[in-house]
C-alpha positions as YAML, in Angstrom:
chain: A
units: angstrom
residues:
- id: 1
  name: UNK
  ca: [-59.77, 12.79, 11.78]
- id: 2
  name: UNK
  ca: [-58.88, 15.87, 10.18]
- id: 3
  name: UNK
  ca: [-55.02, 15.15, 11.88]
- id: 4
  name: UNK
  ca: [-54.99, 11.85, 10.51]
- id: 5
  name: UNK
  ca: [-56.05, 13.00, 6.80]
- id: 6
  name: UNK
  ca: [-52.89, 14.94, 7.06]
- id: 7
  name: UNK
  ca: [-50.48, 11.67, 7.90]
- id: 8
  name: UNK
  ca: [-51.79, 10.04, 4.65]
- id: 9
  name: UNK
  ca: [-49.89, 11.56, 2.43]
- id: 10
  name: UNK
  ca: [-46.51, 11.39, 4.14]
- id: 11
  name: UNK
  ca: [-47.72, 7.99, 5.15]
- id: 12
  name: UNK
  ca: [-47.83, 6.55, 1.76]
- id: 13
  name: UNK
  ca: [-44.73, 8.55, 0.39]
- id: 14
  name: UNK
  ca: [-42.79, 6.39, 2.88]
- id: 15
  name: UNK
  ca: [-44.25, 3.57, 1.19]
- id: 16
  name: UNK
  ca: [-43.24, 4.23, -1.90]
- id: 17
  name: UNK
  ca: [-39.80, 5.22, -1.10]
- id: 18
  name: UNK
  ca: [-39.40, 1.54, 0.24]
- id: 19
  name: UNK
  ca: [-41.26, -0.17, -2.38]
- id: 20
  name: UNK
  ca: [-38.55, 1.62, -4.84]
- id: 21
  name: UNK
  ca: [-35.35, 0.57, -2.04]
- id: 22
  name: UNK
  ca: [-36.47, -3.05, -2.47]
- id: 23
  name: UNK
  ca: [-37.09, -2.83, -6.51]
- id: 24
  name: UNK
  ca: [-33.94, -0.83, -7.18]
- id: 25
  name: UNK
  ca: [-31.42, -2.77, -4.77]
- id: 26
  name: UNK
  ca: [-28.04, -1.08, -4.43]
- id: 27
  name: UNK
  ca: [-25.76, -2.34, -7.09]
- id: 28
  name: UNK
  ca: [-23.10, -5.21, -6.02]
- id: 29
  name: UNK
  ca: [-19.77, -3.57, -5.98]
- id: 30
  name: UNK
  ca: [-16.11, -5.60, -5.80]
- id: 31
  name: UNK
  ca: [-15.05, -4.01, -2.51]
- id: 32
  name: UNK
  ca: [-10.64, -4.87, -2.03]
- id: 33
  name: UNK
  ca: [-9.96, -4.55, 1.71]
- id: 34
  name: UNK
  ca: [-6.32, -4.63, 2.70]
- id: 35
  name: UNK
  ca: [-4.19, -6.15, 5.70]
- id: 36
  name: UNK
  ca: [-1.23, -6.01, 7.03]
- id: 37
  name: UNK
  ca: [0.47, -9.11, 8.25]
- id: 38
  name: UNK
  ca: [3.53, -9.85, 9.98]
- id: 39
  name: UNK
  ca: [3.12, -13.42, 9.83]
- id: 40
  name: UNK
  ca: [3.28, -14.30, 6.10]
- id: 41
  name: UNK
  ca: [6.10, -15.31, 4.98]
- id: 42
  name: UNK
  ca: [8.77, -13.03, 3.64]
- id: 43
  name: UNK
  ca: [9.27, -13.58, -0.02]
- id: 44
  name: UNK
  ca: [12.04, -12.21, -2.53]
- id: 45
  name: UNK
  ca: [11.46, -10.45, -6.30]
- id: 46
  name: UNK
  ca: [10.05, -13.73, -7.24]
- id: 47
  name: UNK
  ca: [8.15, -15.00, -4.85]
- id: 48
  name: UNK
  ca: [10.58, -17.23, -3.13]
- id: 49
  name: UNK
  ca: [11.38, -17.61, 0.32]
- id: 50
  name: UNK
  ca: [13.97, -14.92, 1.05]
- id: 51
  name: UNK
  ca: [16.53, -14.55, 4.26]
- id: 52
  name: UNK
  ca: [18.21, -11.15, 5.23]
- id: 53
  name: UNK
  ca: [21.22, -10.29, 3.32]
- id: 54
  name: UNK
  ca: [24.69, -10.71, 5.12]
- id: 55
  name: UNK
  ca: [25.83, -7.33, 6.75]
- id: 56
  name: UNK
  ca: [22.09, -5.96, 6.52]
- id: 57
  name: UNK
  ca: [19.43, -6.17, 8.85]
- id: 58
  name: UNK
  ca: [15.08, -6.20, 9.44]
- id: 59
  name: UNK
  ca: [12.34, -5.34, 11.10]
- id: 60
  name: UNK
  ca: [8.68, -5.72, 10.94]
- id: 61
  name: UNK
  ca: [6.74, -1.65, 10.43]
- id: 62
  name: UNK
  ca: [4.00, -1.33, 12.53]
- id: 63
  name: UNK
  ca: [1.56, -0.43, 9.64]
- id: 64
  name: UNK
  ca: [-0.89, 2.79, 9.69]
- id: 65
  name: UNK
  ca: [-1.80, 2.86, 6.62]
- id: 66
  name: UNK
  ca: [-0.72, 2.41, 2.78]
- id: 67
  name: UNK
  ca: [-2.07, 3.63, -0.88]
- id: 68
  name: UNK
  ca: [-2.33, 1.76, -4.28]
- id: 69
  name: UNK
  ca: [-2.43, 3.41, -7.53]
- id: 70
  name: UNK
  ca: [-3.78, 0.54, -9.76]
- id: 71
  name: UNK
  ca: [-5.72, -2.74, -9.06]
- id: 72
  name: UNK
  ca: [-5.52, -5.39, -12.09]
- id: 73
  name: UNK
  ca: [-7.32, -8.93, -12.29]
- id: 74
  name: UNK
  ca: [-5.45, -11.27, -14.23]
- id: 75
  name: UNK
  ca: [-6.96, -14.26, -15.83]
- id: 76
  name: UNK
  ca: [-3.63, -16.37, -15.82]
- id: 77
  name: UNK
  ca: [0.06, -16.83, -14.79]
- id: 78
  name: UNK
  ca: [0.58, -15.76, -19.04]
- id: 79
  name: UNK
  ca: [-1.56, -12.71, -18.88]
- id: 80
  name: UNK
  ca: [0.80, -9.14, -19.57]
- id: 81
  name: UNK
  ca: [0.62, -6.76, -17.18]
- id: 82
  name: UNK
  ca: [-1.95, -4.35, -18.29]
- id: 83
  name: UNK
  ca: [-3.54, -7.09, -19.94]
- id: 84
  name: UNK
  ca: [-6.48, -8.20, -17.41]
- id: 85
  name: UNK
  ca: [-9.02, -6.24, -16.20]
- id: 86
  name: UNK
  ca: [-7.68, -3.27, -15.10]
- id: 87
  name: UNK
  ca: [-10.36, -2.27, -12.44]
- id: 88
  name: UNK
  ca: [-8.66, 0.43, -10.52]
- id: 89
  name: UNK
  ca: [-6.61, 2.84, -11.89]
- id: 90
  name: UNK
  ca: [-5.75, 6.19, -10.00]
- id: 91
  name: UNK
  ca: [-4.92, 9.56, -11.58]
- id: 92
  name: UNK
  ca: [-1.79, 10.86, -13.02]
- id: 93
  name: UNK
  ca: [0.34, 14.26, -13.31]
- id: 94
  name: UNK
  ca: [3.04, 15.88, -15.07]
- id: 95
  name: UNK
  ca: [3.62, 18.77, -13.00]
- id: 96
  name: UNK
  ca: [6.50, 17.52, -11.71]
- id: 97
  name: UNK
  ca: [7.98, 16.74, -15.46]
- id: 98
  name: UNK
  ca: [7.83, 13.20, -16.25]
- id: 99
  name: UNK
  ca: [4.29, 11.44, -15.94]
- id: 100
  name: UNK
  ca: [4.14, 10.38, -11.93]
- id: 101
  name: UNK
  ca: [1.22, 9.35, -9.78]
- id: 102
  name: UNK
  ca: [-0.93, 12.06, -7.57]
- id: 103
  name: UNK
  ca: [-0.23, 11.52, -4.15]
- id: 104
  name: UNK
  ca: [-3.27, 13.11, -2.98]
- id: 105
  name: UNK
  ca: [-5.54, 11.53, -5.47]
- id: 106
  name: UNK
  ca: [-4.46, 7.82, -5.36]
- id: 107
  name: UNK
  ca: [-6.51, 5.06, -3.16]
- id: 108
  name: UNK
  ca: [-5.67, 5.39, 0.63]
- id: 109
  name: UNK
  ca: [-6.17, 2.86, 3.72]
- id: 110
  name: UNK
  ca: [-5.46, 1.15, 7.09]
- id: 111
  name: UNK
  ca: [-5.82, -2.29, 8.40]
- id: 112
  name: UNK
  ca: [-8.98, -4.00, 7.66]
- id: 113
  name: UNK
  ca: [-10.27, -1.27, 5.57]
- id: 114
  name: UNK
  ca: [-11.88, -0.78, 2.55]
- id: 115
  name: UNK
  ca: [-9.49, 0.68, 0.00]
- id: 116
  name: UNK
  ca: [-11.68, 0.72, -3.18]
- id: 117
  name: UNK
  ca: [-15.30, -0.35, -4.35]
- id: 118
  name: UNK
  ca: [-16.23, -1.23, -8.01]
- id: 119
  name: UNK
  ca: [-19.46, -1.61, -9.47]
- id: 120
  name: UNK
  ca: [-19.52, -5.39, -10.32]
- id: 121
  name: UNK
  ca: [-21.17, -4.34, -13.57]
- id: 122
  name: UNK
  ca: [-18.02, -2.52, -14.72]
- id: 123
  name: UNK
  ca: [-15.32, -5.64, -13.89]
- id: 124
  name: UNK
  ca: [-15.59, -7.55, -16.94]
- id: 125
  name: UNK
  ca: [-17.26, -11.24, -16.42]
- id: 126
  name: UNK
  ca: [-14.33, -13.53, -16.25]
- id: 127
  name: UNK
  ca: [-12.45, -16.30, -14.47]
- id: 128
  name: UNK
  ca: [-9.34, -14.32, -12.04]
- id: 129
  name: UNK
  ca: [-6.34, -16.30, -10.83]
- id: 130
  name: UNK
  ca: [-4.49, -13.66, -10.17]
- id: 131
  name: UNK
  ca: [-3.89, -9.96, -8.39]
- id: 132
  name: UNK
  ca: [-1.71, -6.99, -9.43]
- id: 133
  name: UNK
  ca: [-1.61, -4.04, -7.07]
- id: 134
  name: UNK
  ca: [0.86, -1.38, -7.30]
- id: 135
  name: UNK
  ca: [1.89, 0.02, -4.36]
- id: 136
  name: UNK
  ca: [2.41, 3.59, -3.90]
- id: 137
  name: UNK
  ca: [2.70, 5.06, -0.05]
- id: 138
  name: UNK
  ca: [3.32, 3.54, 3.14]
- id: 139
  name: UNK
  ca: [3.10, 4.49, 6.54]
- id: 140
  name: UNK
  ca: [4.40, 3.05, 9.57]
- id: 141
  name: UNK
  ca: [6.25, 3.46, 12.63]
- id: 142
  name: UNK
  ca: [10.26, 1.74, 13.36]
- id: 143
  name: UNK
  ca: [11.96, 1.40, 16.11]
- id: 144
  name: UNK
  ca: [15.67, 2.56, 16.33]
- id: 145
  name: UNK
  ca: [18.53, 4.05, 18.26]
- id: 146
  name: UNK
  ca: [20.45, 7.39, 18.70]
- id: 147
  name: UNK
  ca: [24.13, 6.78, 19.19]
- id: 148
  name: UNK
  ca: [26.54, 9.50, 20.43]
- id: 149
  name: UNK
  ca: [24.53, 12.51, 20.85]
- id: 150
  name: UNK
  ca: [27.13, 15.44, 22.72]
- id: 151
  name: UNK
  ca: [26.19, 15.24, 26.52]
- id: 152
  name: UNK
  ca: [23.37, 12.98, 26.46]
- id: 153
  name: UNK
  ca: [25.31, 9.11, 25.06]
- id: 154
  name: UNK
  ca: [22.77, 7.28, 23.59]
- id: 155
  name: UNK
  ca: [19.24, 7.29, 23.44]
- id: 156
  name: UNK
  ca: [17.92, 4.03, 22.39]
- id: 157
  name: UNK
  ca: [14.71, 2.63, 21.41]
- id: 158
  name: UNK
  ca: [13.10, 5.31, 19.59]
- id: 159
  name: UNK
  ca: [10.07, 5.11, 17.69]
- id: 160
  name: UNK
  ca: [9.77, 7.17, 14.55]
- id: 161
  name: UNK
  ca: [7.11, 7.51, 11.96]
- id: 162
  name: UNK
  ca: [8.04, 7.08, 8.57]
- id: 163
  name: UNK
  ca: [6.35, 8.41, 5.41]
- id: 164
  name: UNK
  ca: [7.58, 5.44, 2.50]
- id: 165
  name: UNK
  ca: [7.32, 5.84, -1.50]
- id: 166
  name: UNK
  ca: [7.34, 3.31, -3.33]
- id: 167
  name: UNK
  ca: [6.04, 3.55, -6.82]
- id: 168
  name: UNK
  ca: [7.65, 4.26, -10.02]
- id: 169
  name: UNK
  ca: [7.15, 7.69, -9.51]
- id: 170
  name: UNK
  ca: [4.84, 9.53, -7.40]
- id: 171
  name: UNK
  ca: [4.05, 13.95, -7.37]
- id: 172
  name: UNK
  ca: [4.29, 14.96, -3.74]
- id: 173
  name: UNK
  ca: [2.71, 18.10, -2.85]
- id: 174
  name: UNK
  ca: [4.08, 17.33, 1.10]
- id: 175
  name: UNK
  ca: [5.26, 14.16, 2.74]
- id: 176
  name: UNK
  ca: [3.13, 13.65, 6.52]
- id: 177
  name: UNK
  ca: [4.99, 10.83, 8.25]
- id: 178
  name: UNK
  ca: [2.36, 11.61, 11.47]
- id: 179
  name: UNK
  ca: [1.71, 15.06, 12.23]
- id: 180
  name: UNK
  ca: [4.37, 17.26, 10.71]
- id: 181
  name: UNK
  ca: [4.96, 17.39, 6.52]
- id: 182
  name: UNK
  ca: [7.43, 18.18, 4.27]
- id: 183
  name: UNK
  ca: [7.21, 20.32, 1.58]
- id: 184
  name: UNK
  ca: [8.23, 18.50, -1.66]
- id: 185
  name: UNK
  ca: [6.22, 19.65, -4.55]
- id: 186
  name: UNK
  ca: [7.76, 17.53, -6.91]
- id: 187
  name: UNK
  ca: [8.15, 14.18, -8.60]
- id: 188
  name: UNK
  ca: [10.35, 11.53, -6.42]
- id: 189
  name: UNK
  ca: [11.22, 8.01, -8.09]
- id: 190
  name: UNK
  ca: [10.56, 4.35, -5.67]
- id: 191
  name: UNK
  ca: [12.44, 4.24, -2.88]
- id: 192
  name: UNK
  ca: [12.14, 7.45, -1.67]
- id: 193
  name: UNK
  ca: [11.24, 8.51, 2.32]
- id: 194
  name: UNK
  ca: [10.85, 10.85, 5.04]
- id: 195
  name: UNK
  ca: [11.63, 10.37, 8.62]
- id: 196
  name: UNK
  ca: [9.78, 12.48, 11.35]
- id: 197
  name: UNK
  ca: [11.92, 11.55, 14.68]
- id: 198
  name: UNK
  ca: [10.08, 13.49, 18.00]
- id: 199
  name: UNK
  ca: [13.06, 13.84, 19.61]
- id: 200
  name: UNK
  ca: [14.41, 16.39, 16.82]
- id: 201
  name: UNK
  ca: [13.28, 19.68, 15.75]
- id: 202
  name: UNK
  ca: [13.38, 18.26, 11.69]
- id: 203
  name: UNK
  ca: [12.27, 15.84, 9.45]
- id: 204
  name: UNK
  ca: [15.33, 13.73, 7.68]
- id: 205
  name: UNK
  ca: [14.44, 12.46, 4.48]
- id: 206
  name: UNK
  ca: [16.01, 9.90, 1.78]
- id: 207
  name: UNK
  ca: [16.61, 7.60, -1.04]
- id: 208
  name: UNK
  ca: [16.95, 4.03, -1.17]
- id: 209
  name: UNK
  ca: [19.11, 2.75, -3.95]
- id: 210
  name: UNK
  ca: [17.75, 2.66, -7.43]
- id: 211
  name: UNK
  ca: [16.08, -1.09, -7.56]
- id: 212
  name: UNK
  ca: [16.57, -2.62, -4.20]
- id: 213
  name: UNK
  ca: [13.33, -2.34, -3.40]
- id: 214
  name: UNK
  ca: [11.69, -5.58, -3.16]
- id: 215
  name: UNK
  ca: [8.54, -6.13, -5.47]
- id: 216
  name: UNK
  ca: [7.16, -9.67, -5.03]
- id: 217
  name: UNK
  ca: [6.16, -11.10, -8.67]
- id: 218
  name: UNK
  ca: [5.81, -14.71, -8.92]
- id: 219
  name: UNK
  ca: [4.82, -14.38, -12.58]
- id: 220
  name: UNK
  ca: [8.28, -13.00, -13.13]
- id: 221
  name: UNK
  ca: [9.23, -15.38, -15.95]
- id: 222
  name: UNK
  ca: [6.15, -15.28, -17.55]
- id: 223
  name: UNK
  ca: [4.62, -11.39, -16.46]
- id: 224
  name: UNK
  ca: [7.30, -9.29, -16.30]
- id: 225
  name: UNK
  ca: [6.73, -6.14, -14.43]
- id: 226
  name: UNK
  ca: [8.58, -2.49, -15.43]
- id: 227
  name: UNK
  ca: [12.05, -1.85, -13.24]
- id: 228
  name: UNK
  ca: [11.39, 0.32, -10.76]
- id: 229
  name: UNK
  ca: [7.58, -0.24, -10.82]
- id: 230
  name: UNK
  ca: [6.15, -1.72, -7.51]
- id: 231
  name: UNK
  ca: [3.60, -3.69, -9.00]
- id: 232
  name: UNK
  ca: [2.86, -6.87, -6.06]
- id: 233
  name: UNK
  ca: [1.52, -9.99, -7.43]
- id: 234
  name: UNK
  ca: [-0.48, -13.01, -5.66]
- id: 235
  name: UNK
  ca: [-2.75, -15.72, -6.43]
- id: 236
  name: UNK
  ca: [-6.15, -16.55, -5.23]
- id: 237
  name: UNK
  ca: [-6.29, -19.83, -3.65]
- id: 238
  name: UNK
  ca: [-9.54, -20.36, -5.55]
- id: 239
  name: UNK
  ca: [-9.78, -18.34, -8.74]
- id: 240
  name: UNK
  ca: [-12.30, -15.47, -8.36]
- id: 241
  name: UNK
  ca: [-15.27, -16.03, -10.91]
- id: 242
  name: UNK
  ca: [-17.18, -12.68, -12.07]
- id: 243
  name: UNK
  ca: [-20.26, -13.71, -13.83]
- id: 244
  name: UNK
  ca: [-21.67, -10.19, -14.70]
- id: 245
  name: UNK
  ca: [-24.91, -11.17, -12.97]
- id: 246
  name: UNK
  ca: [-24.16, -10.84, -9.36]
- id: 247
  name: UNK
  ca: [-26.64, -10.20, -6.68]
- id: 248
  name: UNK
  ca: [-24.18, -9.54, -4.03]
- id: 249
  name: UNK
  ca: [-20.90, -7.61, -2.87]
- id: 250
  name: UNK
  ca: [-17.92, -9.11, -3.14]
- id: 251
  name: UNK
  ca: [-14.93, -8.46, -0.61]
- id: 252
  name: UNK
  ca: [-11.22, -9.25, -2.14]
- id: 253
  name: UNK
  ca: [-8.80, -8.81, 0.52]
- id: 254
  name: UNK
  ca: [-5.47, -7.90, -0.38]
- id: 255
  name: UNK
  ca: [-3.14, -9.36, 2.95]
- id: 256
  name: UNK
  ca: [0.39, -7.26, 2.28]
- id: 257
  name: UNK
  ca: [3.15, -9.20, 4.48]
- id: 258
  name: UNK
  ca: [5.29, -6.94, 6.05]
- id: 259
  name: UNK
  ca: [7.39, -9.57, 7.75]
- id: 260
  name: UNK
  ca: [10.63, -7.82, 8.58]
- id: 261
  name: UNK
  ca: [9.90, -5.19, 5.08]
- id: 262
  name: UNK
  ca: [12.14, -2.66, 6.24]
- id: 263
  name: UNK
  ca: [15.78, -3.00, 5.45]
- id: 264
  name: UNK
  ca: [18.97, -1.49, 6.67]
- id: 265
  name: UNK
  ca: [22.61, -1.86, 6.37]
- id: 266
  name: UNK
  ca: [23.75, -3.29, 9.41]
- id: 267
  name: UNK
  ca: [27.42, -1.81, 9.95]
- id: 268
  name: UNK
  ca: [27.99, -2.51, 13.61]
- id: 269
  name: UNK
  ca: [26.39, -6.21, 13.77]
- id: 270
  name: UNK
  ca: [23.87, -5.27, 16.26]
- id: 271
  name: UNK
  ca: [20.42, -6.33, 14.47]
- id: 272
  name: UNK
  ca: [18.88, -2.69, 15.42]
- id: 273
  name: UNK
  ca: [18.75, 0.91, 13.34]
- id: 274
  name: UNK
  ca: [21.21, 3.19, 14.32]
- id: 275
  name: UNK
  ca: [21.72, 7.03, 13.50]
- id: 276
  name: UNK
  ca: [24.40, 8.60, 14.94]
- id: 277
  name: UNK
  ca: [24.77, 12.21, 16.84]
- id: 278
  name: UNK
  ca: [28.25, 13.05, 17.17]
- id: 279
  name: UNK
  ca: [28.57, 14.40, 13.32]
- id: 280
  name: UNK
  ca: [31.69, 12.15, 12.09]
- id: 281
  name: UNK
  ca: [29.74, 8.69, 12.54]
- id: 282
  name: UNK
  ca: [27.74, 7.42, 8.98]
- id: 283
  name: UNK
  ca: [24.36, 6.43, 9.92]
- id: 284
  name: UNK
  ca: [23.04, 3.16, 8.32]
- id: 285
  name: UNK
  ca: [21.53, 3.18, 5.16]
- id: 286
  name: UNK
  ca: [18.36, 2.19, 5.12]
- id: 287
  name: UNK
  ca: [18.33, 0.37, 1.19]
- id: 288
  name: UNK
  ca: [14.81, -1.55, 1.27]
- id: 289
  name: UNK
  ca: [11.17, -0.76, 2.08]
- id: 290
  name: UNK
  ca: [9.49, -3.33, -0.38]
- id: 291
  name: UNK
  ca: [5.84, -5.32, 1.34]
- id: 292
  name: UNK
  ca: [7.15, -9.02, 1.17]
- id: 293
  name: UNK
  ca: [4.05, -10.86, -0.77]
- id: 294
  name: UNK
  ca: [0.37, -10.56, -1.03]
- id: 295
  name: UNK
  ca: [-2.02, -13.22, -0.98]
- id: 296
  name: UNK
  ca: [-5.23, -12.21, -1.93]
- id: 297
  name: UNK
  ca: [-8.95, -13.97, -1.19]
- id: 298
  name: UNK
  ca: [-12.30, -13.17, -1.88]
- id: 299
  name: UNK
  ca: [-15.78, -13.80, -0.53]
...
């Protein structure tokens, strides 16, 4: 008896933690997933169908991961940017001069995870036709060749990891394509990437050309976004309805297509990524890294 006296009170403490669980429920949060798929199709700077330029050629990353600065629900195809509910914003520096996005503190994730979760209480109640999310990192591996290296020819069918910036400006503190970084501590503008290749002792790193990388934005006409911004728009196929009074989570997922994203100037016709070894040969450019739509659904 005197043993069981002694269970009581942790007995009913247990009980009254669970009769609080069930009257305070967790609150219902907006949870955005993202994906990565190959199969959507690959869209131009305004949404429509888009084919590879003449003298350039594609391929399709294989995605690790990617990061979005800011999240924005928009209520129509005449809603500003900036002018919906802006549920997701990440911070911003100026230690690298201008105002630019923190690398380190911006939303990060991989295939089929969660990237950020909002307290349904904070999204205002609304009906949401529309998704803006800016893009600011992405990671992913690419397959290419290394032509005329001295004694060795050509090594072909590499796989290197690349480390890809895409917003309007982003601080780097370092740049990890996979497991080694480069220093950067600084501000670098869209466009801008790092190259870790295992067969050499050094990262390469570059810049795409100021505005060739693609930013899908149906709402062009009617939404403009900000040159150099990489602010990716899609539509719900049924509009997303926020009541204010929801009982349950709900998941938006955010499917990027990365149907052949990255880009390269194709100078010797052969569809494939070449660098060259021998010191006199120009390596082709590589001149776009833009995701190629997003179509976004909720349940």
């Amino acid at each position: 008896m005197p043993t069981l006296m002694k269970m009581l009170p942790a007995a009913a403490a247990v009980l009254l933690l669970v009769s609080c669980t069930k009257d305070n429920p967790p609150a219902p949060v907006l949870d955005f997933v993202v994906r990565f798929d190959a199969n959507q199709p690959r869209l131009n700077n305004l949404g429509q169908p888009a084919a590879i330029p003449p003298g350039h050629a594609a391929q399709t990353p294989q995605f690790r991961e990617m990061s979005i600065h800011y999240i924005e629900l928009a209520p129509n195809a005449l809603t500003p940017l900036g002018q919906g509910a802006v549920v997701y914003h990440a911070p911003e520096v100026t230690l690298g001069g201008e105002a630019a996005v923190d690398f380190d503190r911006a939303a990060r994730a991989g295939q089929g995870q969660t990237m950020v979760k909002i307290n349904l209480k904070d999204v205002p109640p609304g009906t949401y036709e529309w998704v803006r999310a800016s893009v600011t990192y992405q990671n992913y591996d690419v397959v290419f060749n290394v032509k005329k290296l001295p004694v060795v020819g050509d090594l072909n069918g590499q796989v290197g990891h690349v480390a890809s910036f895409v917003g309007f400006n982003t601080y780097i503190r370092e740049a990890k394509p996979k497991e080694r970084a480069l220093a950067v501590n600084g501000n670098r503008r869209q466009g801008f990437w790092v190259l870790d290749v295992p067969i050499s002792a050094q990262l390469f790193s570059g810049q795409a050309p100021a505005g060739a990388t693609t930013v899908v934005n149906p709402l062009f006409a009617t939404s403009p976004i900000p040159p150099g911004s990489c602010v990716v728009t899609g539509k719900f196929a049924q509009p997303l309805v926020v009541t204010g009074s929801e009982k349950q989570d709900i998941t938006v997922t955010l499917s990027f297509s990365v149907n052949r994203s990255f880009e390269w100037e194709d100078t010797n016709g052969n569809g494939q990524l070449d660098f060259y070894g021998d010191g006199a040969t120009p390596n082709e450019r590589i001149v776009d890294m833009g995701l190629r739509g997003l179509i976004p659904s909720w349940k």
